[in-house]
C-alpha positions as CSV (number, residue, x, y, z in Angstrom):
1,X,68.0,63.9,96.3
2,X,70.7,63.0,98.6
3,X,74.1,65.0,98.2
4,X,76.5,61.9,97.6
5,X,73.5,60.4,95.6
6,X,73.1,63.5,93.3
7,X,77.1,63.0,92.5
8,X,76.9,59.2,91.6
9,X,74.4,59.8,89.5
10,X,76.1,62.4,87.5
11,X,79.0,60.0,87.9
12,X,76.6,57.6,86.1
13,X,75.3,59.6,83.3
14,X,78.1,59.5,80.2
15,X,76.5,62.8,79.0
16,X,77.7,64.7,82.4
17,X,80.8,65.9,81.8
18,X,83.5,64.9,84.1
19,X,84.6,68.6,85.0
20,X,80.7,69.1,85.7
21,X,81.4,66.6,88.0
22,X,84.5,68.1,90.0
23,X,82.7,71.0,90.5
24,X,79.8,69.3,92.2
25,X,82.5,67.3,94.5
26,X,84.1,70.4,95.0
27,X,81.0,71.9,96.8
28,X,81.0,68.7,99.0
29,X,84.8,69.0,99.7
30,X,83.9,72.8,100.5
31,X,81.3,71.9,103.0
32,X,83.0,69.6,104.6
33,X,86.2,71.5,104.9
34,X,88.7,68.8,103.7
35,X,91.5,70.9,102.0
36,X,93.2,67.5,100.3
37,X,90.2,67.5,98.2
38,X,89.8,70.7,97.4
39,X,93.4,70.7,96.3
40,X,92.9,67.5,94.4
41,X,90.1,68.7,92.5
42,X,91.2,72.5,91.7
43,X,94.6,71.0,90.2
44,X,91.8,68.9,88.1
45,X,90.0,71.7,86.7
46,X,93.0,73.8,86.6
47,X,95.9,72.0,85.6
48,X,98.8,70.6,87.4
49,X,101.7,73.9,87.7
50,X,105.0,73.2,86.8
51,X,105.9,73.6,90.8
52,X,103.5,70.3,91.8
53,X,105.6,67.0,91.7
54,X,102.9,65.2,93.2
55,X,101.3,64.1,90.7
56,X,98.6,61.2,90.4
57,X,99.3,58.3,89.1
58,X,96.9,58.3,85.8
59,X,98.3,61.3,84.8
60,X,101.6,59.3,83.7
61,X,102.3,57.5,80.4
62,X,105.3,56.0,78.5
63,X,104.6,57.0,74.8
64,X,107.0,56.6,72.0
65,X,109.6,59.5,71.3
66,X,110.1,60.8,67.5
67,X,111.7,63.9,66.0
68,X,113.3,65.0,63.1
69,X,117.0,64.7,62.6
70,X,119.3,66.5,59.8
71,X,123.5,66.4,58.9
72,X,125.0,68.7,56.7
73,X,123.2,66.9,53.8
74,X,119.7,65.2,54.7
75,X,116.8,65.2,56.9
76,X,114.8,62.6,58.0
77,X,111.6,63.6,59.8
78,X,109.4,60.9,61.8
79,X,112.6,59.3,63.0
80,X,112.0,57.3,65.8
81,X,114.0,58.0,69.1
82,X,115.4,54.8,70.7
83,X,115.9,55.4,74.7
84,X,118.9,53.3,75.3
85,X,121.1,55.7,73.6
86,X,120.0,58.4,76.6
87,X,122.4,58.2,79.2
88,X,120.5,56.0,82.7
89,X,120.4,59.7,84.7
90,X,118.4,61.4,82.1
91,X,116.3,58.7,80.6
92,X,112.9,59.6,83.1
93,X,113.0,63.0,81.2
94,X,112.4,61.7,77.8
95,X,110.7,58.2,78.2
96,X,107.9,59.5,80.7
97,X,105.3,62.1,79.9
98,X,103.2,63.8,82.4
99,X,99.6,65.3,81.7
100,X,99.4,68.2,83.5
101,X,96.7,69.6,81.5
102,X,93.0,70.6,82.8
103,X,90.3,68.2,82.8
104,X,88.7,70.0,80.2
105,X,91.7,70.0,77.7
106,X,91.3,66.1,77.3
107,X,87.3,65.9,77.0
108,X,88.2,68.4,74.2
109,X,90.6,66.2,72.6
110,X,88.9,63.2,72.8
111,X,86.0,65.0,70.8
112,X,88.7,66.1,67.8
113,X,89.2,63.5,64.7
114,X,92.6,63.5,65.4
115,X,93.8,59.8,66.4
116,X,97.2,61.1,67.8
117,X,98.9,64.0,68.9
118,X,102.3,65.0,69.3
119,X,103.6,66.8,72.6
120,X,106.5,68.7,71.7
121,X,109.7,67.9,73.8
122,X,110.7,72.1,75.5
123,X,113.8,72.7,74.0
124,X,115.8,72.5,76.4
125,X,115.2,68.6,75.8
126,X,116.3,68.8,72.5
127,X,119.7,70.3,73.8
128,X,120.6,67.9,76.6
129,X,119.5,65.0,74.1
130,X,122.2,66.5,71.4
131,X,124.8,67.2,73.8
132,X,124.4,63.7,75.6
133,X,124.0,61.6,72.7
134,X,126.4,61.2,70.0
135,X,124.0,60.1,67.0
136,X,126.1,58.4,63.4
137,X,127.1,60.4,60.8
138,X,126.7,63.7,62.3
139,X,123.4,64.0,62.8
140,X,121.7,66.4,65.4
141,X,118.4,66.4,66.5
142,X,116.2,69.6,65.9
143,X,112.6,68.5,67.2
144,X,110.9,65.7,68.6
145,X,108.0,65.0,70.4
146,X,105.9,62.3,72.6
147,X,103.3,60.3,70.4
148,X,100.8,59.8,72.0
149,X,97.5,58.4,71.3
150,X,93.5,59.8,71.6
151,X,93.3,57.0,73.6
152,X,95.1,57.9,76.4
153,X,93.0,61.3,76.5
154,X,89.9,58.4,77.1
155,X,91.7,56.2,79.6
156,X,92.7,59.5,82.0
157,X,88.9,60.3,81.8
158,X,87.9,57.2,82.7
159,X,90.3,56.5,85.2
160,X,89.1,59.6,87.3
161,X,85.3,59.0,86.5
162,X,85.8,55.5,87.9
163,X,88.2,56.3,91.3
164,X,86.0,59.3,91.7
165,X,82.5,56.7,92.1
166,X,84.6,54.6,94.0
167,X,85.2,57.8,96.9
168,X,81.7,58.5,96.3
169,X,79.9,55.0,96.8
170,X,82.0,53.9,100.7
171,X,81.1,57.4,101.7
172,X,78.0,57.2,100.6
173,X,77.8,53.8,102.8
174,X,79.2,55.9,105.4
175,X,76.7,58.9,104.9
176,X,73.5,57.3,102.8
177,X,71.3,60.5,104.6
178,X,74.0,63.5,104.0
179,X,71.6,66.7,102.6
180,X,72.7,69.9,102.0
181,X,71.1,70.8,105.8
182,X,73.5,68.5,107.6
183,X,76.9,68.6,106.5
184,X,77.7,68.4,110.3
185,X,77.4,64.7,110.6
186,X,80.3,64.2,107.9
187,X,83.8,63.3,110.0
188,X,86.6,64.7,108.2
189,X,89.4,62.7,108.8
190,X,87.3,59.9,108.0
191,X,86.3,61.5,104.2
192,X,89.8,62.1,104.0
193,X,91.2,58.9,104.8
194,X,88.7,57.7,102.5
195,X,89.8,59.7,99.7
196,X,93.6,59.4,99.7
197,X,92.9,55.1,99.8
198,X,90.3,55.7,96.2
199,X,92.3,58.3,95.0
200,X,95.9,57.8,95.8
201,X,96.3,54.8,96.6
202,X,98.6,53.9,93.5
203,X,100.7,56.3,94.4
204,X,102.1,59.7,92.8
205,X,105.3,60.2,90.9
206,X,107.4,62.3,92.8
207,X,109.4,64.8,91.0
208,X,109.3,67.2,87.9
209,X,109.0,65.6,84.4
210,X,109.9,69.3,82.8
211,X,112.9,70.0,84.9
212,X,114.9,71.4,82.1
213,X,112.3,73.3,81.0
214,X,108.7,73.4,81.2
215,X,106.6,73.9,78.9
216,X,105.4,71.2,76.1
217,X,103.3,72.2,73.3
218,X,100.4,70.0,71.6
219,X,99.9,69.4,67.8
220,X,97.3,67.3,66.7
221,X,97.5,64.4,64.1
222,X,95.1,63.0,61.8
223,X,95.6,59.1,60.4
């Protein structure tokens, strides 16, 4: 079987798992040299660090924001967080969430009976949010967290499956005899350019979602 043929049909098959995939594609991306790809996929497997602002665009949702807020003499929990009380410089830190996860993190969640999970805001959020918003009756925020859905675990998957056929298929018009013996005949620019207009071209979001911290935790929900 042909090389770029061999990957659409894993592409193809639903029981291949898409970081089986990347690893496949990152053989190609090793034989032909083309460091973009190899980058592209590695962040894939790996994760996106905390240091790389470009990220791809199906990495980037807008979920709702909830936490749990208390004054000297209640608590509510599951309160929801409206955004127009976040001053205009800081709203991109709170009403946009960035996965930066492995690939493998979200085939695992989509395969949990969770329908939701909640990705902790650092806390450093939670102190810029109390010290930039003045909430009624003296209440302070103590934790909060994006909601957000399985489904967006499914869409990300899909998303990379189907841009990821889509670089495979027009170089497989380009190179329908590529074998493991003749990796010569490949032009790398040309795989290149191909890649960044299947993969990129939606653009990135260019700069750090966890700026004031880092880290998010992920706790999963049931109903």
């Amino acid at each position: 079987m042909k090389v770029l043929e061999e990957i659409r049909e894993m592409i193809l098959t639903p029981s291949v798992s898409l970081s089986e995939i990347l690893r496949k594609t990152f053989v190609f991306a090793y034989k032909t040299k083309n460091e973009k790809i190899k980058k592209w996929i590695e962040n894939e497997l790996n994760g996106y660090s905390l240091d790389i602002i470009e990220i791809p665009y199906y990495r980037i949702i807008h979920p709702d924001c909830y936490g749990t807020i208390i004054n000297l003499v209640q608590k509510i929990e599951n309160f929801p967080i409206p955004f127009c009380n976040i001053p205009e410089n800081l709203k991109h830190h709170y009403n946009v969430f960035i996965f930066r996860e492995a690939i493998n993190v979200f085939e695992e969640h989509i395969k949990s009976d969770s329908f939701s999970f909640n990705m902790l805001w650092p806390p450093d959020y939670i102190a810029v949010y109390n010290s930039s918003v003045k909430m009624d009756l003296g209440y302070s925020l103590v934790q909060a967290w994006w909601l957000v859905p399985k489904t967006s675990f499914g869409e990300l998957l899909e998303r990379v499956r189907n841009t990821l056929l889509k670089f495979i298929l027009e170089l497989e018009e380009e190179y329908p005899s590529l074998t493991e013996e003749n990796y010569n005949i490949v032009s790398k620019e040309k795989v290149e350019q191909t890649f960044i207009n299947c993969i990129f071209n939606n653009g990135l979001i260019i700069g750090n979602g966890n700026e004031f911290s880092g880290e998010t935790n992920i706790e999963s929900q049931g109903d």
